[in-house]
DRENKEDREN-772868 format. One record per atom (N, C-alpha, C): x, y, z; atom name. Coordinates in steps of 0.2 Angstrom, whole numbers, plus 5000, padded with zeros to 4 digits. Example, Ala and Ser with C-alpha at 12.3 -4.5 7.8 and 13.67 -1.06 7.14 Angstrom:
<X = 5066&Y = 4972&Z = 5039&at = N>
<X = 5062&Y = 4978&Z = 5039&at = CA>
<X = 5066&Y = 4984&Z = 5039&at = C>
<X = 5064&Y = 4989&Z = 5035&at = N>
<X = 5068&Y = 4995&Z = 5036&at = CA>
<X = 5064&Y = 5000&Z = 5039&at = C>
***
This chain:
<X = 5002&Y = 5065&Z = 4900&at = N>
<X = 4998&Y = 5064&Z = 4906&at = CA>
<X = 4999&Y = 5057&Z = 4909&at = C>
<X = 4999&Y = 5052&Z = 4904&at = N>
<X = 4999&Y = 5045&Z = 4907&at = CA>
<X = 5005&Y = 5045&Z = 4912&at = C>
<X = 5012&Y = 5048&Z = 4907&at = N>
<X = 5019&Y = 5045&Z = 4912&at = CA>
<X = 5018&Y = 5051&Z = 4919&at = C>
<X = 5014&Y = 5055&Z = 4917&at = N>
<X = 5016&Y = 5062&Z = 4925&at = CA>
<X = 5011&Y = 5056&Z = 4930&at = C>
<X = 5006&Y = 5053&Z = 4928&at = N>
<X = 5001&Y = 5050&Z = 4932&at = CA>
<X = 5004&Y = 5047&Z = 4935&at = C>
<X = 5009&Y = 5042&Z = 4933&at = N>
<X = 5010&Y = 5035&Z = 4935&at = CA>
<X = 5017&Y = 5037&Z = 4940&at = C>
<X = 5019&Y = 5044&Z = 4938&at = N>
<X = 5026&Y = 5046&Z = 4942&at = CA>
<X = 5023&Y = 5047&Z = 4949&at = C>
<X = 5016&Y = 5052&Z = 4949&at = N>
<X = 5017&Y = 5056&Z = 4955&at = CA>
<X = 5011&Y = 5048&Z = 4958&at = C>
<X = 5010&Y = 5043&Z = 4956&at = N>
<X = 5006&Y = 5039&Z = 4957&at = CA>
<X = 5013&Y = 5035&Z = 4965&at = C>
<X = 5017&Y = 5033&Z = 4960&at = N>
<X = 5022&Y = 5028&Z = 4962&at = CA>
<X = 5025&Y = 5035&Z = 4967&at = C>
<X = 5027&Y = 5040&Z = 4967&at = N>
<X = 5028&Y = 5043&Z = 4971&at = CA>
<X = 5026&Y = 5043&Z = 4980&at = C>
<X = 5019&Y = 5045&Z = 4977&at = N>
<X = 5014&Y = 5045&Z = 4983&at = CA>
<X = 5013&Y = 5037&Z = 4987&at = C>
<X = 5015&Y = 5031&Z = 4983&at = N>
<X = 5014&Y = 5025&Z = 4987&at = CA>
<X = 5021&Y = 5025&Z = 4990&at = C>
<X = 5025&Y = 5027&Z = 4987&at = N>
<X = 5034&Y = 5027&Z = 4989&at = CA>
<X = 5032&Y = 5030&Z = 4996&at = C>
<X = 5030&Y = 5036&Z = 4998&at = N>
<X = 5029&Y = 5038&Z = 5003&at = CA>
<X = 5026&Y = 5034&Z = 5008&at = C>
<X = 5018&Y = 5033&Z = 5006&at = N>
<X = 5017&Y = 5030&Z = 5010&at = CA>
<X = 5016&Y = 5023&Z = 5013&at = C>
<X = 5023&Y = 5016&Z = 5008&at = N>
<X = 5026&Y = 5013&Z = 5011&at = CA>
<X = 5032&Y = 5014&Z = 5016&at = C>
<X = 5035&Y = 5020&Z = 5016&at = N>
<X = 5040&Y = 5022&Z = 5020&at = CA>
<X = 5037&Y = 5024&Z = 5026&at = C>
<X = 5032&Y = 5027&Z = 5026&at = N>
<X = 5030&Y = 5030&Z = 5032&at = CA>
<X = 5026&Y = 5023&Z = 5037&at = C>
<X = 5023&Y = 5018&Z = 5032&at = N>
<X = 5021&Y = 5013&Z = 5035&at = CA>
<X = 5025&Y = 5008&Z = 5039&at = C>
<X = 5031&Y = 5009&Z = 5034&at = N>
<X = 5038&Y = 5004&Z = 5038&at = CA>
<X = 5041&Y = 5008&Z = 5043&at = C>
<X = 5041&Y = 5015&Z = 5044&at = N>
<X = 5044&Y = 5018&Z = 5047&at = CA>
<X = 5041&Y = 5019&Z = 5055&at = C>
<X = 5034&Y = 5021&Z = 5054&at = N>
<X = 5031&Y = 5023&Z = 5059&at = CA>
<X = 5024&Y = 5019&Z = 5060&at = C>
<X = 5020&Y = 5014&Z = 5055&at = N>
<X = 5014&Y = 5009&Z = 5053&at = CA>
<X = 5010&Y = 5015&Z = 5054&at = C>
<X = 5009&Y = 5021&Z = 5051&at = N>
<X = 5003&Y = 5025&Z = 5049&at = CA>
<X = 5004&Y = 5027&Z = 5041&at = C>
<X = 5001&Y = 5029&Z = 5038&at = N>
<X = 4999&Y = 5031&Z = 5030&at = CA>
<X = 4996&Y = 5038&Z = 5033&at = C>
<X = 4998&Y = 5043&Z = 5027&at = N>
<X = 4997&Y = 5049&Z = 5031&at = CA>
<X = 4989&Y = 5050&Z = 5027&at = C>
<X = 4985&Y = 5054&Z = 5029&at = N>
<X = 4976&Y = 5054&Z = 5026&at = CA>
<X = 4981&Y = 5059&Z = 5019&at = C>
<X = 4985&Y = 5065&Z = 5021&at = N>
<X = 4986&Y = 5067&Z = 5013&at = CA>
<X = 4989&Y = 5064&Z = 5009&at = C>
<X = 4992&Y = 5059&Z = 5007&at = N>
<X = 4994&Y = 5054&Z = 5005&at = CA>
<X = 4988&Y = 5050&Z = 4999&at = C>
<X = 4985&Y = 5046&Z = 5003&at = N>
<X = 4977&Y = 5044&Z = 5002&at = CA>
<X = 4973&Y = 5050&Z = 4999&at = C>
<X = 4973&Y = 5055&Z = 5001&at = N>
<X = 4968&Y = 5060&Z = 4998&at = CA>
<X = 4969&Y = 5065&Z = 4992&at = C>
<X = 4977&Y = 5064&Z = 4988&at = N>
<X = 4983&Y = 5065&Z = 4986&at = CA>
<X = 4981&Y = 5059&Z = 4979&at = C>
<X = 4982&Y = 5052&Z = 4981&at = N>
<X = 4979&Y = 5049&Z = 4977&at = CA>
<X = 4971&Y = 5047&Z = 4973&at = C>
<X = 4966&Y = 5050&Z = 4979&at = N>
<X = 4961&Y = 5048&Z = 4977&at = CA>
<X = 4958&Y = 5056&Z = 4974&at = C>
<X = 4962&Y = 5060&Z = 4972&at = N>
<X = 4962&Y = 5067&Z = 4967&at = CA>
<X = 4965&Y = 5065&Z = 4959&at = C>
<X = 4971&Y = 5063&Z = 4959&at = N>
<X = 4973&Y = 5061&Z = 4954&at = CA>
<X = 4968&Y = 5054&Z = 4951&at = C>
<X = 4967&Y = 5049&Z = 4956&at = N>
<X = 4962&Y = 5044&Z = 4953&at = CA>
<X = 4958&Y = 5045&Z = 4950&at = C>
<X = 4951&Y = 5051&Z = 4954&at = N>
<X = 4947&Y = 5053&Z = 4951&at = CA>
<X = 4949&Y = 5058&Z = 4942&at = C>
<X = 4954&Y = 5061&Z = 4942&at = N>
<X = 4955&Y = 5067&Z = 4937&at = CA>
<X = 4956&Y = 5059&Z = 4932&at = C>
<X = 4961&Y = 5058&Z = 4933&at = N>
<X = 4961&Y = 5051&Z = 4926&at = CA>
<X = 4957&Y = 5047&Z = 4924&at = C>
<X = 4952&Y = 5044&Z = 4928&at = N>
<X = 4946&Y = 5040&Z = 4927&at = CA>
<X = 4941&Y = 5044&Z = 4924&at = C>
<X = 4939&Y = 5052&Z = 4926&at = N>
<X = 4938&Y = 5056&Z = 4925&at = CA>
<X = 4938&Y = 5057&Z = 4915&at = C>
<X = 4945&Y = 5058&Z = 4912&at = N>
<X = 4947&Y = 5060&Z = 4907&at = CA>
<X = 4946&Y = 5055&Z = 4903&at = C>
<X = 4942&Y = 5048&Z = 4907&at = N>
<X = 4942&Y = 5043&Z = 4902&at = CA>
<X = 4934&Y = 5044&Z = 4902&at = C>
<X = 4931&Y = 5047&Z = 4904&at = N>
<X = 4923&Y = 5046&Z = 4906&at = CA>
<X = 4921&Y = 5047&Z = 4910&at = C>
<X = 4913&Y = 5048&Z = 4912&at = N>
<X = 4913&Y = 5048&Z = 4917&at = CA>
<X = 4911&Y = 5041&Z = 4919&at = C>
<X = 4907&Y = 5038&Z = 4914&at = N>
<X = 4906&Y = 5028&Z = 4917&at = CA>
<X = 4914&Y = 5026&Z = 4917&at = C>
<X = 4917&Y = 5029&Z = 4916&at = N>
<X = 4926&Y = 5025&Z = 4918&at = CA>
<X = 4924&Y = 5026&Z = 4925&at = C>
<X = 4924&Y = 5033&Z = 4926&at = N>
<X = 4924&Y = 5035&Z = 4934&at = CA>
<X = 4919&Y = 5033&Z = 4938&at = C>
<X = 4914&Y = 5032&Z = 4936&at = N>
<X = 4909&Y = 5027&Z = 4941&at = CA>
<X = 4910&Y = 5020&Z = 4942&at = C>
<X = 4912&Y = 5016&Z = 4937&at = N>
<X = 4914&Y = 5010&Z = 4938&at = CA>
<X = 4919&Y = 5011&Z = 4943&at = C>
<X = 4924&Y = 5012&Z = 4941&at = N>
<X = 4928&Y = 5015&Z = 4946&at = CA>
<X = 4929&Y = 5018&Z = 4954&at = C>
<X = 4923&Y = 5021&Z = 4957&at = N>
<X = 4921&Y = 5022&Z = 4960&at = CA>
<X = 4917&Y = 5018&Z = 4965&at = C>
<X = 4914&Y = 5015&Z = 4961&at = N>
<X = 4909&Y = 5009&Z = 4964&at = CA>
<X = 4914&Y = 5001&Z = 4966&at = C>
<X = 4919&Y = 5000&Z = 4960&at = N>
<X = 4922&Y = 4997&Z = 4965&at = CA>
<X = 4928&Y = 5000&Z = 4968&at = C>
<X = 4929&Y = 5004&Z = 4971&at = N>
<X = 4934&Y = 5007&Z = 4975&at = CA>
<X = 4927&Y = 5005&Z = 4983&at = C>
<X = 4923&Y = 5006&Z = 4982&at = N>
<X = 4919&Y = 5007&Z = 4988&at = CA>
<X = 4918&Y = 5000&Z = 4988&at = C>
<X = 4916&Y = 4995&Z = 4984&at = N>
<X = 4916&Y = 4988&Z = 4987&at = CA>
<X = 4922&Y = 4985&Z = 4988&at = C>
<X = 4928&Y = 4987&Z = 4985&at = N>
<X = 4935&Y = 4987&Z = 4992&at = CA>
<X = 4934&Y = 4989&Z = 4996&at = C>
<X = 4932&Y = 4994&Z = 4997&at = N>
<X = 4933&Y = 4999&Z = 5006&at = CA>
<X = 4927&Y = 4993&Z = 5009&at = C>
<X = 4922&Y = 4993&Z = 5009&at = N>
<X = 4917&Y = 4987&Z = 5013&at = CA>
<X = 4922&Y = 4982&Z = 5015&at = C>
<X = 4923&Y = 4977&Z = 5010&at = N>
<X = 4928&Y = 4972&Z = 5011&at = CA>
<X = 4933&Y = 4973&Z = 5015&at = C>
<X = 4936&Y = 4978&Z = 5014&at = N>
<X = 4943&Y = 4979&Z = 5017&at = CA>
<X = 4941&Y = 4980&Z = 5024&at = C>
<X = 4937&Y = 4986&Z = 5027&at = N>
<X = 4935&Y = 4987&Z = 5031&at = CA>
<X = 4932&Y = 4982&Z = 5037&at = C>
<X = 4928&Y = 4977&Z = 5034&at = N>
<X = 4926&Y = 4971&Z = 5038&at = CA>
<X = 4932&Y = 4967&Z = 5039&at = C>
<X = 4936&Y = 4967&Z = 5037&at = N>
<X = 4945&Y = 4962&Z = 5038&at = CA>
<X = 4945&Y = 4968&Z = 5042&at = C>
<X = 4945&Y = 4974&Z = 5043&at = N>
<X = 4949&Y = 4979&Z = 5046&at = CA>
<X = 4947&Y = 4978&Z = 5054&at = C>
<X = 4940&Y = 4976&Z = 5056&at = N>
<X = 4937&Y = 4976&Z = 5061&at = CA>
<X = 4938&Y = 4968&Z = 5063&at = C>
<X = 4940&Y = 4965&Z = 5059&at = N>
<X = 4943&Y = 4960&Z = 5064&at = CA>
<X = 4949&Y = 4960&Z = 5065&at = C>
<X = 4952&Y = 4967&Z = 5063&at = N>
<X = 4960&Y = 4966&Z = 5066&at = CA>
<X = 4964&Y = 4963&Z = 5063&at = C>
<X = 4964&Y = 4964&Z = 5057&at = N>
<X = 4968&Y = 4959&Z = 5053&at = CA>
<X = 4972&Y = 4965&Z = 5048&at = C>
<X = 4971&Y = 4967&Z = 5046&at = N>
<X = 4971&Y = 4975&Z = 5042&at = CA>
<X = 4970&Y = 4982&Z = 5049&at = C>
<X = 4976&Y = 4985&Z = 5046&at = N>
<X = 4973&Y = 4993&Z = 5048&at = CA>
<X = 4971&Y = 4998&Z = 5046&at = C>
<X = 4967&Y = 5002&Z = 5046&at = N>
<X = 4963&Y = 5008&Z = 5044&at = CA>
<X = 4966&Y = 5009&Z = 5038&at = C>
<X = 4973&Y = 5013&Z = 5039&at = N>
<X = 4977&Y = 5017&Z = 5035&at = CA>
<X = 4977&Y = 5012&Z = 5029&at = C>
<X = 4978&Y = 5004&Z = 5029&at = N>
<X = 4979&Y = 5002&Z = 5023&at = CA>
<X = 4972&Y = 5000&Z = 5018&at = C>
<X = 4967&Y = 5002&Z = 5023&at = N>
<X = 4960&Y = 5000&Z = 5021&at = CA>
<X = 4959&Y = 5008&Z = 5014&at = C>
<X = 4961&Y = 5013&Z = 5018&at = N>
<X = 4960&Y = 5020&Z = 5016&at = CA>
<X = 4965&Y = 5021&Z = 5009&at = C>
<X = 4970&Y = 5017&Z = 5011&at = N>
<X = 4977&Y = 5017&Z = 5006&at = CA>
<X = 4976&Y = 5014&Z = 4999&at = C>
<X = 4972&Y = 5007&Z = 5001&at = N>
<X = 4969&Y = 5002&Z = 4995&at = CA>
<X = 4966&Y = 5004&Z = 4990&at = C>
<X = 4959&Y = 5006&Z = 4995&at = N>
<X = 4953&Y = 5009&Z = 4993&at = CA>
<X = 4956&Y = 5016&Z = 4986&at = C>
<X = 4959&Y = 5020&Z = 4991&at = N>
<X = 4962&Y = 5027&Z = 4985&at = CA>
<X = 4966&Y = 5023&Z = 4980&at = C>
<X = 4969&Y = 5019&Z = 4979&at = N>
<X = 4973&Y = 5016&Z = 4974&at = CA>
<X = 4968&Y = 5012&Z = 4970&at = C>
<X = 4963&Y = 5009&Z = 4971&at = N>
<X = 4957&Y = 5007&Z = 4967&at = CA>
<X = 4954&Y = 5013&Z = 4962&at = C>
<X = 4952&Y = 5017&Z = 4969&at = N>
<X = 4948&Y = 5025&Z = 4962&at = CA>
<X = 4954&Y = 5022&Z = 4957&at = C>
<X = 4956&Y = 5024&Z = 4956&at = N>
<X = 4960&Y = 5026&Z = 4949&at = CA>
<X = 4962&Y = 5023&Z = 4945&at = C>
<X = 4958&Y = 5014&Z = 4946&at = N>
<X = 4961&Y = 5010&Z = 4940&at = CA>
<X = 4953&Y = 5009&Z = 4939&at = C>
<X = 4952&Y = 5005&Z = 4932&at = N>
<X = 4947&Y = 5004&Z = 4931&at = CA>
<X = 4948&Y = 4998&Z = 4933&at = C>
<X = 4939&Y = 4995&Z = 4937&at = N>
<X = 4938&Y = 4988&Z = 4939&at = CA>
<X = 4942&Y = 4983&Z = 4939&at = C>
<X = 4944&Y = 4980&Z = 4932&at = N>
<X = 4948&Y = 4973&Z = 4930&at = CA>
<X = 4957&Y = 4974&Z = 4931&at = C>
<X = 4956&Y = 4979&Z = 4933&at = N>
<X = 4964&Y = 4983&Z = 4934&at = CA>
<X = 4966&Y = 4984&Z = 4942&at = C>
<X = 4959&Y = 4985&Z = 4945&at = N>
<X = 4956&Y = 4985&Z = 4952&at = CA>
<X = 4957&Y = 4977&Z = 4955&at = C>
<X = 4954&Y = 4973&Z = 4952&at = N>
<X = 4955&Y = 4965&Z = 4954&at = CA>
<X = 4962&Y = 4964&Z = 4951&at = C>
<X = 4966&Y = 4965&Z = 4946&at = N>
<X = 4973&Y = 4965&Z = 4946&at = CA>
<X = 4978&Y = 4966&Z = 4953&at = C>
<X = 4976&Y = 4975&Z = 4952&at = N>
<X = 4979&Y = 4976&Z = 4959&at = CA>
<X = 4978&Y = 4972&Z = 4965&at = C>
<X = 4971&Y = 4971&Z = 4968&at = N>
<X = 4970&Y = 4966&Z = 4974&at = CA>
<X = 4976&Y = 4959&Z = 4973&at = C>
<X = 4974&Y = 4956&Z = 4968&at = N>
<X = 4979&Y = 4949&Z = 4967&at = CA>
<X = 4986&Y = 4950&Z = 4969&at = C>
<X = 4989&Y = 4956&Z = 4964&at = N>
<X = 4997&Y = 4957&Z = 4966&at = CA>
<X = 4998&Y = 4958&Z = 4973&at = C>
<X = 4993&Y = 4964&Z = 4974&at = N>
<X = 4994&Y = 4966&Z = 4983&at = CA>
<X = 4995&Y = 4959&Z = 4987&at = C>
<X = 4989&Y = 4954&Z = 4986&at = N>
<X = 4989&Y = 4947&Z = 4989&at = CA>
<X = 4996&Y = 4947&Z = 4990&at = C>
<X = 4997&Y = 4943&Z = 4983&at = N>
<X = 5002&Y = 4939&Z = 4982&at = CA>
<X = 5008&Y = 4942&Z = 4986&at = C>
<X = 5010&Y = 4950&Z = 4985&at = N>
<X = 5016&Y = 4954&Z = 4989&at = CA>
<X = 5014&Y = 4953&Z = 4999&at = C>
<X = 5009&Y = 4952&Z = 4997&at = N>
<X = 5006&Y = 4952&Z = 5005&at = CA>
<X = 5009&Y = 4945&Z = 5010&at = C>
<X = 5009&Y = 4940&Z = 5004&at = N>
<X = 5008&Y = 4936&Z = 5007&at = CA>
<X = 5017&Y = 4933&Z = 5008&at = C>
<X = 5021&Y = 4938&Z = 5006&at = N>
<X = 5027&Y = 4936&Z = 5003&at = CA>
<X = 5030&Y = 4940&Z = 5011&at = C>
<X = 5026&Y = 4946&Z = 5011&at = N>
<X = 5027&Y = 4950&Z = 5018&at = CA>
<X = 5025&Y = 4946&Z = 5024&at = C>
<X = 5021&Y = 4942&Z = 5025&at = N>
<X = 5017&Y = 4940&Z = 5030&at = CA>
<X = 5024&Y = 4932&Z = 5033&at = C>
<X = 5024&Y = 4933&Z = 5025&at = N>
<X = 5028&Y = 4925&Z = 5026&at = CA>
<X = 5037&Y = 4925&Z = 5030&at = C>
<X = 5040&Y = 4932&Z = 5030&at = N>
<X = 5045&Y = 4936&Z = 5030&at = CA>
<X = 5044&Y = 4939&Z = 5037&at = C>
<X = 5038&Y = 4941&Z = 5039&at = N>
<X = 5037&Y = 4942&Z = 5046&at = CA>
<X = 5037&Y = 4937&Z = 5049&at = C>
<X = 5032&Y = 4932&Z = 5048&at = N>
<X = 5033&Y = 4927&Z = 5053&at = CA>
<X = 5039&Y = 4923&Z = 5053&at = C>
<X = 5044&Y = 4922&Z = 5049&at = N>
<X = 5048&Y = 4920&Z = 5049&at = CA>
<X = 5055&Y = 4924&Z = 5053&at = C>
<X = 5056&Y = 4931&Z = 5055&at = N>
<X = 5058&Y = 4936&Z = 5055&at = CA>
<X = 5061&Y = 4936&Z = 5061&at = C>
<X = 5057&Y = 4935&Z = 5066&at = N>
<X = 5057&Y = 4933&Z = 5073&at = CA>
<X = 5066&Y = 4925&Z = 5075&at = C>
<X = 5064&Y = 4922&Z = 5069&at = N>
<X = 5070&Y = 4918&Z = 5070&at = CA>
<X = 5076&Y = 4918&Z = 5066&at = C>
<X = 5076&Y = 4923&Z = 5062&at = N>
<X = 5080&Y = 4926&Z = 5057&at = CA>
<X = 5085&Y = 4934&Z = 5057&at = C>
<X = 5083&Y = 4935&Z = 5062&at = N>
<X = 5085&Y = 4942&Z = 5064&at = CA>
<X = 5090&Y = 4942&Z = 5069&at = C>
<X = 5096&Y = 4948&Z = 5067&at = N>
<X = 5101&Y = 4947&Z = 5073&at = CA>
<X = 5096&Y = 4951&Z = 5078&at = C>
<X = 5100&Y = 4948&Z = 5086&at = N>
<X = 5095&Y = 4956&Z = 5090&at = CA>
<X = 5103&Y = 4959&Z = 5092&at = C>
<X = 5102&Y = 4966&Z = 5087&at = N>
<X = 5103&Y = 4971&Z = 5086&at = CA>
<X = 5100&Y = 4978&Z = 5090&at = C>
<X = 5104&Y = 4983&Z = 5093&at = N>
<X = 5100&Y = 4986&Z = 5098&at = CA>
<X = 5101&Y = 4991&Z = 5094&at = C>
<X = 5095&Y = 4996&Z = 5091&at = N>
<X = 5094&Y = 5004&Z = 5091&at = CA>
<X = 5104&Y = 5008&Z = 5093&at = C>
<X = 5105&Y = 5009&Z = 5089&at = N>
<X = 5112&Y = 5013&Z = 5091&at = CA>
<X = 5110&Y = 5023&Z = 5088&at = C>
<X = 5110&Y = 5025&Z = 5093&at = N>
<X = 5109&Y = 5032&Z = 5089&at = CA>
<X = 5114&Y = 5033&Z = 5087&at = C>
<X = 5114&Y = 5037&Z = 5083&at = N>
<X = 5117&Y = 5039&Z = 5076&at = CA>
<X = 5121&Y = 5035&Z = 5072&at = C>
<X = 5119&Y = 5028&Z = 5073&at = N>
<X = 5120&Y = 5023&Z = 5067&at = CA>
<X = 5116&Y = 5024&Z = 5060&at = C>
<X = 5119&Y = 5020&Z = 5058&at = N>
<X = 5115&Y = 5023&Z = 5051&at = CA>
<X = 5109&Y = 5020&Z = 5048&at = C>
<X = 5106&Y = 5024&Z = 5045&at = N>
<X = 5100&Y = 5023&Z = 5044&at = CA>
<X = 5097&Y = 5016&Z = 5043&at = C>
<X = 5099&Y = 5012&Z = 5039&at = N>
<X = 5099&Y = 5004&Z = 5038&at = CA>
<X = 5099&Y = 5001&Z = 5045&at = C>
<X = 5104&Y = 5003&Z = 5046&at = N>
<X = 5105&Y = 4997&Z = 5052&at = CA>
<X = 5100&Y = 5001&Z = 5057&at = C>
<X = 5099&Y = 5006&Z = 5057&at = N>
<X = 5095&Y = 5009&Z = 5066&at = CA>
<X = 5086&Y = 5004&Z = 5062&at = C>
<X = 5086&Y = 5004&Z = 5055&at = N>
<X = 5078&Y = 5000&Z = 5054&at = CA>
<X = 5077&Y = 4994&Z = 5054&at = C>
<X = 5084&Y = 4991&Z = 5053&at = N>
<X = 5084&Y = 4985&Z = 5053&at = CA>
<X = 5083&Y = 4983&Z = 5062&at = C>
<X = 5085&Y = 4987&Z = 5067&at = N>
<X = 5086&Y = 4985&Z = 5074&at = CA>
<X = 5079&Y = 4986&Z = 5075&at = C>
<X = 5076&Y = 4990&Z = 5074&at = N>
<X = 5070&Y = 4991&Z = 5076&at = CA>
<X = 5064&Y = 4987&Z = 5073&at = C>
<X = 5064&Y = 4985&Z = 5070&at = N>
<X = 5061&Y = 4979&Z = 5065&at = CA>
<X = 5061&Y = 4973&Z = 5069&at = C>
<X = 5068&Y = 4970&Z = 5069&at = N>
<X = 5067&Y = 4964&Z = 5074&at = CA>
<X = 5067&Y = 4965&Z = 5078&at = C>
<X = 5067&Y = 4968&Z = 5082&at = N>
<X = 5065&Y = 4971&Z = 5091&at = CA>
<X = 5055&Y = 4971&Z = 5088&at = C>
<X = 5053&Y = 4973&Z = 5083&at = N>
<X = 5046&Y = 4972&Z = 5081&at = CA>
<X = 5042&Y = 4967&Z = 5080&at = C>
<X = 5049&Y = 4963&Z = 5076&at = N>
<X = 5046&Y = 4954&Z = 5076&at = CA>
<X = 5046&Y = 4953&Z = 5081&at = C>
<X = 5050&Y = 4952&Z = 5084&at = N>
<X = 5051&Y = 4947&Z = 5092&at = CA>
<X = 5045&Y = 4949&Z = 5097&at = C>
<X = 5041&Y = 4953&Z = 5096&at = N>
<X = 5035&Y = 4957&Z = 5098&at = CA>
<X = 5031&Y = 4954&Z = 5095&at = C>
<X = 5030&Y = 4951&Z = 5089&at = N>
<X = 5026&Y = 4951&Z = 5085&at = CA>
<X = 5021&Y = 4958&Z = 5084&at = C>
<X = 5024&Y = 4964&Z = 5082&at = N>
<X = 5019&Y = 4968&Z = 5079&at = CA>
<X = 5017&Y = 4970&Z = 5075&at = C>
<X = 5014&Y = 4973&Z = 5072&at = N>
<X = 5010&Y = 4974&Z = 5067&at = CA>
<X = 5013&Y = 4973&Z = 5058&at = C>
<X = 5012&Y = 4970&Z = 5056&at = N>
<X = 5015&Y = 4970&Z = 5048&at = CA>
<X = 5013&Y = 4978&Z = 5045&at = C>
<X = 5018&Y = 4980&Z = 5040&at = N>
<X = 5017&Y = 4986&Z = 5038&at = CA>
<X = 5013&Y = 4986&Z = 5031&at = C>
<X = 5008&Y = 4982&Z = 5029&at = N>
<X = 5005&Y = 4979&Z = 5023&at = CA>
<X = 5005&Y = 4985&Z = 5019&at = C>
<X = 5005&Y = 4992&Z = 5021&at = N>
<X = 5007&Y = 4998&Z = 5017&at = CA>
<X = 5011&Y = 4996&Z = 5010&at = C>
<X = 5017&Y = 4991&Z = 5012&at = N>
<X = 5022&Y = 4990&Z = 5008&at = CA>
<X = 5020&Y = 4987&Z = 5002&at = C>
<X = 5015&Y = 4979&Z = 5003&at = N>
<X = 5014&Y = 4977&Z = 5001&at = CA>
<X = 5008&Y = 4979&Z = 4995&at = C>
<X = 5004&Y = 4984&Z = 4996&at = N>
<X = 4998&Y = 4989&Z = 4993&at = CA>
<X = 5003&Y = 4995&Z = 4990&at = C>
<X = 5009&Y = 4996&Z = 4992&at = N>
<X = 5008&Y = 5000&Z = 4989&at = CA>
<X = 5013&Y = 4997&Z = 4982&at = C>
<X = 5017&Y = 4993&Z = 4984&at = N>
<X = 5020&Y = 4986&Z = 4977&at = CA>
<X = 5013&Y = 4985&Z = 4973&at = C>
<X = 5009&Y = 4982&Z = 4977&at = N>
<X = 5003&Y = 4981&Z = 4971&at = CA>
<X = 5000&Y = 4985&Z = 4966&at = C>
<X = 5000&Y = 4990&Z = 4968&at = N>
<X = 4998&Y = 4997&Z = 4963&at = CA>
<X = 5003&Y = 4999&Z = 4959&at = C>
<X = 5010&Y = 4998&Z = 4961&at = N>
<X = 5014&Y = 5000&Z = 4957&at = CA>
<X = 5016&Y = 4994&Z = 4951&at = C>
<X = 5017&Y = 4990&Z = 4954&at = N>
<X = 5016&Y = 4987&Z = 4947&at = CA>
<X = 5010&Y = 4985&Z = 4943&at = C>
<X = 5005&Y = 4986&Z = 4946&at = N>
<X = 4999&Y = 4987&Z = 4940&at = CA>
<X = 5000&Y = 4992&Z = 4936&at = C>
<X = 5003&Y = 4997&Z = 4940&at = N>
<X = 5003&Y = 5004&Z = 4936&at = CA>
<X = 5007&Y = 5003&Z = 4930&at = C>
<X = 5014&Y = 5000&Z = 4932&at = N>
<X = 5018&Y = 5001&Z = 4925&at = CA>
<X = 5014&Y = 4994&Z = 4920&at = C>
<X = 5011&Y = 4991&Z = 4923&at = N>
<X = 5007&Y = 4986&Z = 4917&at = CA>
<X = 5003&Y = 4988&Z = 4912&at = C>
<X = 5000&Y = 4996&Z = 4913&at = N>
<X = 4994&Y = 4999&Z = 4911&at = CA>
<X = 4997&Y = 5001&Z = 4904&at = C>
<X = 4993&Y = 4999&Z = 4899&at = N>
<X = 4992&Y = 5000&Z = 4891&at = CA>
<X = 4999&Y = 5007&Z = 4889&at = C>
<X = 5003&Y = 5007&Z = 4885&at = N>
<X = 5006&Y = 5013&Z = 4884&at = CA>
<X = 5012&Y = 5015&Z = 4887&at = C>
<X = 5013&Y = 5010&Z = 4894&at = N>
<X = 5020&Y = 5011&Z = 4899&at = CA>
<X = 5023&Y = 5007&Z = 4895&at = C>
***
């Protein structure tokens, strides 16, 4: 159970940093996706696994939510966090925040710097994949848009995951 966990765990973050760099939405079945599997394994640990667990998942989502209303965070990564929380116990929960930080910060650093770093590259249809996202990205910096922080949460989770007892 532990390695199918961690598979469809990393799977479902894979996605939904893809979709956040791709399009800056997290899809809700994604998030709902994870917060099923969350509950099932915190679950098979206890039910006070899964209430610990649950109560800080909900004091992330508060936190997060307050950053999210001041525009600093987007919904999708508040709902994205919060699901990757269920399913760790607490101390593993404050693990994931930190790494998320840390990857956050490393993103944030990499956006702002981004804008002077980037060719400007136009969108070529039917160029390939790499370069049409690379063009598109820095036509984002230069904008300064939105950071895709999906990426960064969802690196956090994953490598928490493979840190978990038994991987």
């Amino acid at each position: 159970m532990h390695s199918l966990h961690i598979l469809l765990v990393t799977g479902l973050l894979c996605v939904a940093a893809w979709r956040d760099l791709t399009t800056r939405t997290i899809p809700d079945a994604v998030c709902l996706l994870l917060v099923s599997i969350g509950v099932v394994v915190r679950a098979a640990e206890g039910w006070q696994a899964a209430g610990l667990s649950l109560v800080a998942a909900l004091l992330l989502f508060c936190v997060l939510l307050l950053v999210a209303m001041r525009g600093v965070l987007g919904g999708g990564d508040v709902k994205l966090a919060s699901a990757v929380a269920l399913g760790l116990s607490p101390t593993q929960g404050w693990d994931f925040v930190y790494v998320t930080a840390m990857i956050g910060g490393v993103l944030g650093v990499a956006y702002l710097a981004g804008p002077h770093l980037t060719p400007r590259l136009a969108p070529i249809a039917g160029a390939a994949l790499p370069r049409r996202l690379i063009a598109v990205e820095a036509w984002r910096l230069r904008r300064r848009g939105p950071v895709p922080y999906g990426i960064a949460i969802a690196g956090g989770g994953i490598l928490v995951l493979l840190a978990l007892p038994g991987h």
